[in-house]
N, C-alpha and C positions, 0 to 999 in steps of 0.2 A: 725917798726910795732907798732900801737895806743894796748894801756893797754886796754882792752873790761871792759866798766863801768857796775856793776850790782847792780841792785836794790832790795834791801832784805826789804822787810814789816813784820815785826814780832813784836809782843809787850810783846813776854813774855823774860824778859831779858836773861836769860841763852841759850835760844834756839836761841837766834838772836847770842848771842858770841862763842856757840857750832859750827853754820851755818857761822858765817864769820870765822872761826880756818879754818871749814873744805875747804873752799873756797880759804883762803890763802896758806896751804896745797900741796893744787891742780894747787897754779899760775894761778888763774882762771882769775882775775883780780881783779881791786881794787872795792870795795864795800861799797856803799851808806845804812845807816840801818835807818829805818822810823818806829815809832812805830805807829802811825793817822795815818788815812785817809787823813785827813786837811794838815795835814806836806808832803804828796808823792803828795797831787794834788801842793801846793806851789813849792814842788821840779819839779814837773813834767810841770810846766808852763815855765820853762827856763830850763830843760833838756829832754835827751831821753834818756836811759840806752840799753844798747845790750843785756841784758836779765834781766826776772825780777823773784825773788822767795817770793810768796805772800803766807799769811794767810789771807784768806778769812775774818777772824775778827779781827780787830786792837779795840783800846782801843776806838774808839770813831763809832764803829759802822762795818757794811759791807764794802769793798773796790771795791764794784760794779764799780762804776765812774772810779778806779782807774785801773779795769781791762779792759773795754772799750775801754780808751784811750790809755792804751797797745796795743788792737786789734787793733783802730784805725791807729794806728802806726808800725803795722806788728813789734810789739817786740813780740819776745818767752818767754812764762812765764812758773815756774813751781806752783802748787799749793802745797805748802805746807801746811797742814792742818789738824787738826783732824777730819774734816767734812768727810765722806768717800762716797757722793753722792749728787748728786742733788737734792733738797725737793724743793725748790720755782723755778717757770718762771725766777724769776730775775736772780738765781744762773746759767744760762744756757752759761752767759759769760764765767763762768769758765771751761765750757769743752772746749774751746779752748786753753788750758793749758795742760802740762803734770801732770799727780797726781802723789804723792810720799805722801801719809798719814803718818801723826805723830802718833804714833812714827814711824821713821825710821831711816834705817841703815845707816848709813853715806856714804857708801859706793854707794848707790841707789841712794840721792840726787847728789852725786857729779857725775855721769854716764850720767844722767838727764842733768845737768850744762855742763860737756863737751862735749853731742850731740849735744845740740845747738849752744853752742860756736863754732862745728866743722862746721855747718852747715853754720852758720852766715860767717865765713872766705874762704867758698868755692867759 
């Protein structure tokens, strides 16, 4: 059985190592962390991840582009974020995501990560 590769976008350091603890944990699988924009579309031009846990804001801007090509690509994303809604047209990518707003329970995000994961392996 393939290890399910996931893709964590976070740029605030403690929450991306909080987020791969809780992922590790859970044997979720192993995990790619990207704090850009610039760095997940580079990563994302010679990979594909089986699921991906995004903040809408990485250090160098919105990750619009970056959740597109998710869509594009029929990967399940969750949004991890402190945004707790849609205010711009652009942001509408992101409701094709599941939300778990920051802060949250660890215990939320990782339920979110193994729906998908269950769903991906059926």
């Amino acid at each position: 059985m393939r290890t399910p590769n996931i893709l964590l976008l976070e740029d605030e350091a403690l929450i991306a190592l909080d987020v791969e603890t809780m992922l590790t944990e859970i044997k979720a699988g192993s995990v790619t962390s990207i704090a850009s924009c610039a760095d997940a579309l580079k990563w994302l031009a010679h990979n594909t991840p089986d699921i991906a846990i995004i903040d809408i804001f990485l250090r160098d801007g919105e990750c619009i582009e970056v959740a597109n090509i998710l869509v594009e690509r029929d990967v399940p994303f969750v949004v991890h974020s402190a945004r707790r809604k849609v205010t711009h047209n652009s942001h509408r990518i992101f409701l094709k995501g599941v939300w778990i707003p920051k802060p949250a329970l660890p215990n939320n995000l990782a339920q979110a990560v193994k729906a998908h994961l269950n769903t991906a392996a059926v």
